[in-house]
C-alpha positions as a Markdown table, in Angstrom:
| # | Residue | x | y | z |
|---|---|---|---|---|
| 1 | Unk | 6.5 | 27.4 | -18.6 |
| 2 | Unk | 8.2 | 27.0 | -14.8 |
| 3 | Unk | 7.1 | 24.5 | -12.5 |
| 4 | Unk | 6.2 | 27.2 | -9.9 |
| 5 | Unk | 3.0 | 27.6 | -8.4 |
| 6 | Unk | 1.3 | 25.1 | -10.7 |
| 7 | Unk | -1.3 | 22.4 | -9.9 |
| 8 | Unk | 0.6 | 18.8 | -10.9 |
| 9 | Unk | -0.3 | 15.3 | -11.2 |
| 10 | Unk | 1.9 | 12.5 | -10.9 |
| 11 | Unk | 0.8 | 8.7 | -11.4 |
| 12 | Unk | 2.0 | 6.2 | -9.9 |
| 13 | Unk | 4.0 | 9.2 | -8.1 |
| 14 | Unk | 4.4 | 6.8 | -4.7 |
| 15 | Unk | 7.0 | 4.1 | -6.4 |
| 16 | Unk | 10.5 | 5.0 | -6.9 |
| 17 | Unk | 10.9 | 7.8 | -10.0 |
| 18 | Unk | 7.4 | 8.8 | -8.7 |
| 19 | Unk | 8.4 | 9.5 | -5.2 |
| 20 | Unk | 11.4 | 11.4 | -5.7 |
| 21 | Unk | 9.8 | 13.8 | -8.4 |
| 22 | Unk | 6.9 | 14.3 | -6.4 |
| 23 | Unk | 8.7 | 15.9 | -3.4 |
| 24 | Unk | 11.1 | 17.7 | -5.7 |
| 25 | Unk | 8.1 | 19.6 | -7.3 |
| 26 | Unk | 6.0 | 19.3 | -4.0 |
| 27 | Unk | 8.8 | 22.4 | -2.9 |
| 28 | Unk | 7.1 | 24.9 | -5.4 |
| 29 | Unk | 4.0 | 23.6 | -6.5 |
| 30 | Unk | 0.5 | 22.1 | -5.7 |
| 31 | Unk | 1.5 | 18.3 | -6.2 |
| 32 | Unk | -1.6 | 15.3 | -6.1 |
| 33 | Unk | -0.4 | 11.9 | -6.1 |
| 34 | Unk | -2.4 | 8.9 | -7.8 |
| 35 | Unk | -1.1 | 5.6 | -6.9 |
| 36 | Unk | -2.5 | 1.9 | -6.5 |
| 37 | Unk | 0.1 | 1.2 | -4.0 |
| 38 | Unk | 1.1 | -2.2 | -6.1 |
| 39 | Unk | 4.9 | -0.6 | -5.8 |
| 40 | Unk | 4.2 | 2.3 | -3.9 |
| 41 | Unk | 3.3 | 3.6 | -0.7 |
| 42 | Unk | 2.3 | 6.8 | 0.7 |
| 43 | Unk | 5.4 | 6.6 | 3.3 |
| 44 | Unk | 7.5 | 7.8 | 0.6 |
| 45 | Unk | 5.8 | 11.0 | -0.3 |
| 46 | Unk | 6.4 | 14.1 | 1.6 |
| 47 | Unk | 3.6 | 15.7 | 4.1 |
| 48 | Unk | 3.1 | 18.7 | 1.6 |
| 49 | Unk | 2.3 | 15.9 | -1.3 |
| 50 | Unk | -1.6 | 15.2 | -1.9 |
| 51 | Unk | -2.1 | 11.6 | -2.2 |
| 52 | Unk | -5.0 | 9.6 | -3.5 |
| 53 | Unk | -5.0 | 5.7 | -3.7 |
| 54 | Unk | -6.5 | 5.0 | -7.0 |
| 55 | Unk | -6.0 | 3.1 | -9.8 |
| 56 | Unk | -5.1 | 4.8 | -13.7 |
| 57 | Unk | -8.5 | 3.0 | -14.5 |
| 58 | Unk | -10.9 | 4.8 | -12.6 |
| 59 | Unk | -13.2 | 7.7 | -13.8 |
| 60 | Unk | -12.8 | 10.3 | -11.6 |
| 61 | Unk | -9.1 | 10.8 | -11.1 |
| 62 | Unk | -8.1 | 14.6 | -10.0 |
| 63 | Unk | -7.1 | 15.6 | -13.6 |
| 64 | Unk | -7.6 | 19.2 | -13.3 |
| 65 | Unk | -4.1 | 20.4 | -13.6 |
| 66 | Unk | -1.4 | 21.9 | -15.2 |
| 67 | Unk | 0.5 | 19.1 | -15.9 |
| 68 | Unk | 0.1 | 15.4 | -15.4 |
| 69 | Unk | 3.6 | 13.6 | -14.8 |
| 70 | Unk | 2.1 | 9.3 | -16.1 |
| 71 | Unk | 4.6 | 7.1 | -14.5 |
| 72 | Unk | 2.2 | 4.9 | -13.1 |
| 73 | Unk | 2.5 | 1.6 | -14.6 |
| 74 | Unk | 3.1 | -2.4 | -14.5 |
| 75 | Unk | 7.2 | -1.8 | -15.4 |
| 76 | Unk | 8.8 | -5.0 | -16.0 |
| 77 | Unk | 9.2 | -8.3 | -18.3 |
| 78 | Unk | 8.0 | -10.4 | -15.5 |
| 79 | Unk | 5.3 | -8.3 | -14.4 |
| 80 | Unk | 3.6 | -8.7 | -18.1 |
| 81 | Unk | 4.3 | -12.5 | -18.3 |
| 82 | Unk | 1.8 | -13.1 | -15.0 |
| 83 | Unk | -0.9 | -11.0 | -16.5 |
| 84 | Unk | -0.3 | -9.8 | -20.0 |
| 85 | Unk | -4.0 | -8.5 | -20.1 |
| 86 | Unk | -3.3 | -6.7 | -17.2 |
| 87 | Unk | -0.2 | -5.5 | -18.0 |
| 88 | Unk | -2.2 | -3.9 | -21.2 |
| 89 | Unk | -5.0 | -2.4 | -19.1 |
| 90 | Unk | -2.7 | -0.6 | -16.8 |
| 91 | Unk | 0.0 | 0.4 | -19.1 |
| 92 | Unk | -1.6 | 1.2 | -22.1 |
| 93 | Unk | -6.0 | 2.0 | -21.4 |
| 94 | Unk | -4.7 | 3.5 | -18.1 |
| 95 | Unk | -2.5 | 5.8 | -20.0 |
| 96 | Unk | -5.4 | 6.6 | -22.2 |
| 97 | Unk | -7.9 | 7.1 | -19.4 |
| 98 | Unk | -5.6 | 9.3 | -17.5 |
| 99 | Unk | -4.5 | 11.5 | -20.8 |
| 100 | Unk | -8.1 | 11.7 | -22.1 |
| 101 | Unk | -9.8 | 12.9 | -18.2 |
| 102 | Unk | -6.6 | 15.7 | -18.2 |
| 103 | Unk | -7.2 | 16.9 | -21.8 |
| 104 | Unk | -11.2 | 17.3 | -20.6 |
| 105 | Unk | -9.8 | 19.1 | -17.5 |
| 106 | Unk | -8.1 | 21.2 | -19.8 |
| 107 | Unk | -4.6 | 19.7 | -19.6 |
| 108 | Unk | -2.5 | 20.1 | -22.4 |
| 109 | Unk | 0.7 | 19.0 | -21.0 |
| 110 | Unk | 2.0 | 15.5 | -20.1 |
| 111 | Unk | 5.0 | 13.7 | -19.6 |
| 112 | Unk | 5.4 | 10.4 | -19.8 |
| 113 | Unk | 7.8 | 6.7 | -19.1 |
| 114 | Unk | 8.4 | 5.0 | -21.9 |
| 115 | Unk | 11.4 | 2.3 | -22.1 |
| 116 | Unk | 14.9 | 1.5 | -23.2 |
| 117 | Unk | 14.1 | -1.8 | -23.6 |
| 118 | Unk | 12.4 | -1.5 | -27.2 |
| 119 | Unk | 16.2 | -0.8 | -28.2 |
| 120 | Unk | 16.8 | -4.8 | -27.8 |
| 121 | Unk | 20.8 | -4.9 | -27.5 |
| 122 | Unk | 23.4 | -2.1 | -27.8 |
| 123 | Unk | 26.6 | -1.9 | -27.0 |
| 124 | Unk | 26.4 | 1.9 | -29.1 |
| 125 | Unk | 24.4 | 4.6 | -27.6 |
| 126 | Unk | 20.7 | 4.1 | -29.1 |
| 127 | Unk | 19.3 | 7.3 | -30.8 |
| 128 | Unk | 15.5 | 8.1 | -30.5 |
| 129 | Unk | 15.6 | 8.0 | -34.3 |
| 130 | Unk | 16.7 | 4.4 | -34.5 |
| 131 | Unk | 13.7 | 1.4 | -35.9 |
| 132 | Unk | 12.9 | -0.5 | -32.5 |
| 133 | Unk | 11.0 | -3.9 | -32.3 |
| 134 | Unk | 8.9 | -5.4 | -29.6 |
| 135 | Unk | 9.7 | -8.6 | -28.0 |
| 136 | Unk | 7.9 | -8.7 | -24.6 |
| 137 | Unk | 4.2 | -7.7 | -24.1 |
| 138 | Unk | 5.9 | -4.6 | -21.6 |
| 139 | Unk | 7.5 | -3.1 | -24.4 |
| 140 | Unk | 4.4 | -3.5 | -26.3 |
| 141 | Unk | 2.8 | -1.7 | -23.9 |
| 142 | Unk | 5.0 | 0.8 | -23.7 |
| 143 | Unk | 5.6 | 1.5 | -27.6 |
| 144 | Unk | 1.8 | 1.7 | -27.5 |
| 145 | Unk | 2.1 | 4.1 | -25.3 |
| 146 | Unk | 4.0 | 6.1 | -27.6 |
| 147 | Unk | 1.8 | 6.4 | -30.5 |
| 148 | Unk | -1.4 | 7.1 | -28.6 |
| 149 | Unk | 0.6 | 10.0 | -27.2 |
| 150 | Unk | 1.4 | 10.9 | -30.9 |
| 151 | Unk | -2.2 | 10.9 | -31.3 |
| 152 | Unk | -3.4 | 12.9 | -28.8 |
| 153 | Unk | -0.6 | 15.1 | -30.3 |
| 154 | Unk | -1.5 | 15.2 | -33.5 |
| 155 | Unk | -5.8 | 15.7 | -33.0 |
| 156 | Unk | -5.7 | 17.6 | -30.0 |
| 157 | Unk | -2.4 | 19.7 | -30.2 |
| 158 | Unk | -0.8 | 18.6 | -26.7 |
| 159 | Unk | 2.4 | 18.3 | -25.6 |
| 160 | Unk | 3.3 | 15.1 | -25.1 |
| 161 | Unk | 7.1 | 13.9 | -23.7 |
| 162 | Unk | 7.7 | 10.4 | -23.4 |
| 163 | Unk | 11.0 | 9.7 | -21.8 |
| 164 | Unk | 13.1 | 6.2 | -22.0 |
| 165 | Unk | 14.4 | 5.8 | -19.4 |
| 166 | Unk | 18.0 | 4.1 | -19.0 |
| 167 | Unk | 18.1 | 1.4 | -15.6 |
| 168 | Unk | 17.2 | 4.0 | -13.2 |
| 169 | Unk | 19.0 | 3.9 | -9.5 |
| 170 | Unk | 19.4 | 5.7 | -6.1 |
| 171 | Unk | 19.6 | 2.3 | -3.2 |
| 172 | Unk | 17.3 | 1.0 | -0.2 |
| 173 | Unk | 16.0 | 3.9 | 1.8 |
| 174 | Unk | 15.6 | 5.8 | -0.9 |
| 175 | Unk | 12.2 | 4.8 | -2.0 |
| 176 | Unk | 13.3 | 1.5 | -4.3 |
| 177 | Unk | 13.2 | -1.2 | -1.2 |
| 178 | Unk | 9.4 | -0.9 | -0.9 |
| 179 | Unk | 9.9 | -2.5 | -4.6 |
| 180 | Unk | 11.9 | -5.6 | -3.3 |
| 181 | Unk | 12.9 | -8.1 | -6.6 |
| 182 | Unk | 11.8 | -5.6 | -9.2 |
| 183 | Unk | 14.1 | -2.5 | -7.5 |
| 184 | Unk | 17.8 | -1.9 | -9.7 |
| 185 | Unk | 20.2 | -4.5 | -9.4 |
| 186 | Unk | 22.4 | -1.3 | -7.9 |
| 187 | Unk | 20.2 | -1.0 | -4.8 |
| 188 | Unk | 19.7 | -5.4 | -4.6 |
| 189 | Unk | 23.3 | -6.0 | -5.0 |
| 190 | Unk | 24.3 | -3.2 | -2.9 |
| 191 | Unk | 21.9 | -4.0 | 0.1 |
| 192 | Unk | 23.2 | -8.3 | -0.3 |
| 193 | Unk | 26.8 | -7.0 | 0.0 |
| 194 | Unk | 26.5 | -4.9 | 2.8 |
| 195 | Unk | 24.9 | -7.7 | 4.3 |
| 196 | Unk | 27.7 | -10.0 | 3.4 |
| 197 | Unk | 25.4 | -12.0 | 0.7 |
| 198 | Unk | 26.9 | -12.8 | -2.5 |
| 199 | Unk | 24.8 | -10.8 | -5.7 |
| 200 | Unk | 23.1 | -12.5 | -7.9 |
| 201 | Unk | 24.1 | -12.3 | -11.7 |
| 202 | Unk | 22.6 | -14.1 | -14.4 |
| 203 | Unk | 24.2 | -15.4 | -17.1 |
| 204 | Unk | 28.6 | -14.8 | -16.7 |
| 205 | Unk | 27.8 | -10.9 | -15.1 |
| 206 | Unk | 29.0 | -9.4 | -18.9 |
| 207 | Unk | 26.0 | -7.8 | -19.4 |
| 208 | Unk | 26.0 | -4.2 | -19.2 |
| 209 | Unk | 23.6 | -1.0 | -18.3 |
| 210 | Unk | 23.7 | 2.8 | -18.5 |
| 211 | Unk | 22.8 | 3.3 | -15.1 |
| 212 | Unk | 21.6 | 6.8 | -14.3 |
| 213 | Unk | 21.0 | 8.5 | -11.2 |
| 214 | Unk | 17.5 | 9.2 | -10.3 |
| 215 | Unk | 18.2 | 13.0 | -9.4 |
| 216 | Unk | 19.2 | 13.0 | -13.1 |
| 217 | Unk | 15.8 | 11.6 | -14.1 |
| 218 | Unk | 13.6 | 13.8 | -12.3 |
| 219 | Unk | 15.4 | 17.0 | -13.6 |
| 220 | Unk | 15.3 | 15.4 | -16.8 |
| 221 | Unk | 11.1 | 15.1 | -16.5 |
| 222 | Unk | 10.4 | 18.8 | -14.7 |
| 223 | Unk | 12.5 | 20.0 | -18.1 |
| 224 | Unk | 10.2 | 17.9 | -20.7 |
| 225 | Unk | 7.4 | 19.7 | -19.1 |
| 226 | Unk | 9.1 | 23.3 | -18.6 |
| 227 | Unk | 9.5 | 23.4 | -22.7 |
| 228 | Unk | 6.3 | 21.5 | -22.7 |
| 229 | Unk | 8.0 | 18.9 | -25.2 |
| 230 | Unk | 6.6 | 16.8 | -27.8 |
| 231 | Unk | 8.1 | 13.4 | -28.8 |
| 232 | Unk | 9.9 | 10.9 | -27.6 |
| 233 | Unk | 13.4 | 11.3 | -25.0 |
| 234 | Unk | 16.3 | 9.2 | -23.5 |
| 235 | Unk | 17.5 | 9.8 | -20.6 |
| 236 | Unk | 20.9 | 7.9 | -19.9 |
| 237 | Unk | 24.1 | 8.6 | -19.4 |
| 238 | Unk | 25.4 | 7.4 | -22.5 |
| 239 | Unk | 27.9 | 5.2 | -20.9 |
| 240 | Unk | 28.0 | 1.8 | -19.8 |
| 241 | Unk | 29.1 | -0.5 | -17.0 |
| 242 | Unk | 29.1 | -4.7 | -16.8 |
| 243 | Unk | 27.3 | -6.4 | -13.9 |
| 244 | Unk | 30.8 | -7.9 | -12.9 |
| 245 | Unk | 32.7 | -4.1 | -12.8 |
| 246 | Unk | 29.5 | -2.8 | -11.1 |
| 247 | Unk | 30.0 | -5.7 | -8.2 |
| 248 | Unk | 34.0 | -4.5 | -8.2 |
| 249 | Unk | 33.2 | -1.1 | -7.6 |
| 250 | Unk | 30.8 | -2.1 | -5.0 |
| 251 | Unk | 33.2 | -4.1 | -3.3 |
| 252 | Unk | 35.3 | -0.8 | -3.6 |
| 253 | Unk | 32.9 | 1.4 | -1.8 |
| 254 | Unk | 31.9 | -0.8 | 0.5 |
| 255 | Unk | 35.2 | -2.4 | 1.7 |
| 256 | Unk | 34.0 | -5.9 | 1.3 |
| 257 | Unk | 35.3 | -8.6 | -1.1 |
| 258 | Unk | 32.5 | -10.7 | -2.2 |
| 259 | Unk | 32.5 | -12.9 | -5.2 |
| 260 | Unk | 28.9 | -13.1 | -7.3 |
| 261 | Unk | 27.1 | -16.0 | -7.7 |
| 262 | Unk | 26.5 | -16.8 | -11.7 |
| 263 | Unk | 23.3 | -18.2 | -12.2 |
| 264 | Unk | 21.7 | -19.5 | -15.2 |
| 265 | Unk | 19.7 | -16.7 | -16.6 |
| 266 | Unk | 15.9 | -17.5 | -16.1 |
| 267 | Unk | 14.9 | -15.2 | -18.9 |
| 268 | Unk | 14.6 | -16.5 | -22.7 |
| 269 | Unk | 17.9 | -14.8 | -24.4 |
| 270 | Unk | 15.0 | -14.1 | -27.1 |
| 271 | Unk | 14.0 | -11.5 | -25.0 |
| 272 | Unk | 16.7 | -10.5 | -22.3 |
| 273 | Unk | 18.2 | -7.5 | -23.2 |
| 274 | Unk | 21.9 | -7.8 | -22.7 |
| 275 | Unk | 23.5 | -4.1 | -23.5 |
| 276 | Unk | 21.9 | -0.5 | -23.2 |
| 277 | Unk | 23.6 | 2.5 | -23.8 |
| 278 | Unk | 21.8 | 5.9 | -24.2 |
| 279 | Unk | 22.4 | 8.9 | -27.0 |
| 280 | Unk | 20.5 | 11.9 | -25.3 |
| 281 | Unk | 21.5 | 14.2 | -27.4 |
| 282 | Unk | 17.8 | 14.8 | -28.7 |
| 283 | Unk | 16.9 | 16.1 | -25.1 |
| 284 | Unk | 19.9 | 18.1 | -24.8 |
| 285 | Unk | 19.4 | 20.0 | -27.7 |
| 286 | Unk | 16.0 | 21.1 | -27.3 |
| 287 | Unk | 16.5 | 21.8 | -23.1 |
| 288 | Unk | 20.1 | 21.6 | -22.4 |
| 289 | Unk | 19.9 | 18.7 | -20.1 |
| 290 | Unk | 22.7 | 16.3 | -19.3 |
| 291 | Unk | 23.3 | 13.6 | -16.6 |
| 292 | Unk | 25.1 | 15.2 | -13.5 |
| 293 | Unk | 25.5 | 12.4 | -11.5 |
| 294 | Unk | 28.8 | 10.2 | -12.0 |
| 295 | Unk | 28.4 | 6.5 | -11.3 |
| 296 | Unk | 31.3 | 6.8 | -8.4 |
| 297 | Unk | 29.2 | 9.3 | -6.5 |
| 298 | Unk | 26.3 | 7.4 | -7.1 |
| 299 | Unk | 27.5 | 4.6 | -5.8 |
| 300 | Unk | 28.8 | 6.3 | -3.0 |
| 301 | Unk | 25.3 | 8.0 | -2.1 |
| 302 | Unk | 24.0 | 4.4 | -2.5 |
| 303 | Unk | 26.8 | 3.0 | -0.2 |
| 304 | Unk | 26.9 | 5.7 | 2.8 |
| 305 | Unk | 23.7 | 4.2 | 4.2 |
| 306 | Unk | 25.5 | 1.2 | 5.1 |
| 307 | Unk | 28.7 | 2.8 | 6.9 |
């Protein structure tokens, strides 16, 4: 199936991922956006996008589509700790609610954000095979996620793609600085140093992430839902970069020379993940897909906004 002339759905499609899909597909297709405007607003979407201000929970969201593309959700540690029962509603009934109204509208395919986070610490690339264990109510939400999606699978024959994402990036401007503390510590760091703040890095900065480039992301989703997938999909680079190298290179690009400041790290270590590193090469079998985007032209497309 091409996503050409096709109706489409994306939740919570006015936050960051959300945004930057929706105007991608928006150039070819009929594109509604749901979104409670908790990290969105409409300001990032494109005039061609349709956009409704709803919640996941309500009972009469504009399902009748070709695909739905469920990225709507409460998408952090912290954001579970304030409201856990929240967090479940949103993340996990919402997902339901959404899924169930499509497959009455006579949906079959959706893709969907899972985590990383469920693969705890890695400093070797996590396959989608591995055993994964929850420690925070969000990655409880999310694994939940998962196996309804298995279920609505497995009962009603959809296709159902949930991608893990790997600590997703583009910079301020680019739809992440409506998000504010919960945007990528590439975009926060980035925008302090320009400014001539020092970053903040918890812990001694040794912590690393397989940043990947949203443009990698969204290509990544429009092929889950092109081969109409079934499963579960990382999306990473498969390589990985410490906070302190990621504040060098930084200081590279930007032409500064600005020293973090270390910070006891407010987050239990029983439930801080401290490595990620993707293995895609489930995704890349079945559709080809690879990341594109180096880190140093990320960064650089990150850093030009402030020269």
């Amino acid at each position: 199936m091409q996503l050409t002339n096709k109706r489409i759905l994306v939740t919570g499609g006015a936050g960051f991922i959300g945004s930057n899909l929706a105007n991608h597909l928006a150039a070819e297709n009929d594109v509604i956006v749901v979104d409670d405007g908790y990290l969105g607003t409409p300001e990032n979407l494109d005039n061609a996008v349709e956009f409704h201000k709803k919640s996941v929970l309500d009972k009469d969201l504009p399902t009748d589509v070709d695909v739905v593309f469920h990225l709507a959700a409460l998408s952090s540690y912290k954001m579970h700790e304030e409201n856990p029962t929240k967090g479940a509603r949103v993340n996990v009934e919402g997902f339901v609610n959404a899924v169930e109204q499509a497959r009455n509208d006579g949906c079959d395919t959706v893709v969907y954000a899972s985590t990383s986070s469920i693969y705890g610490d890695r400093t070797e690339p996590s396959p989608v095979s591995m055993d994964v264990t929850v420690n925070t109510g969000y990655e409880a939400s999310k694994l939940a996620r998962e196996k309804y999606a298995e279920y609505f699978a497995n009962h009603y024959d959809m296709s159902m793609a949930g991608m893990r994402f790997f600590s997703v990036y583009q910079g301020y401007g680019g739809a992440e600085e409506h998000k504010k503390e919960y945007a990528n510590v590439i975009a926060q760091f980035a925008d302090d140093m320009a400014k001539g703040e020092a970053p903040v890095l918890f812990g001694d900065g040794t912590q690393t992430r397989d940043f990947t480039h949203v443009d990698d992301i969204v290509r990544g989703l429009v092929l889950a839902a092109e081969n109409q997938l079934t499963g579960v999909y990382n999306l990473g680079t498969g390589e990985q970069i410490s906070f302190n190298e990621l504040v060098e290179l930084l200081n590279d690009e930007l032409g500064t020379d600005i020293e973090p400041e270390y910070i006891e790290n407010p987050i239990p270590d029983s439930v801080y993940v401290h490595d990620t590193m993707a293995d895609y090469s489930q995704i890349h079998a079945e559709t080809g897909w690879e990341p594109n985007t180096e880190l140093s032209d990320g960064l650089k497309l990150v850093c030009d906004q402030y020269k």
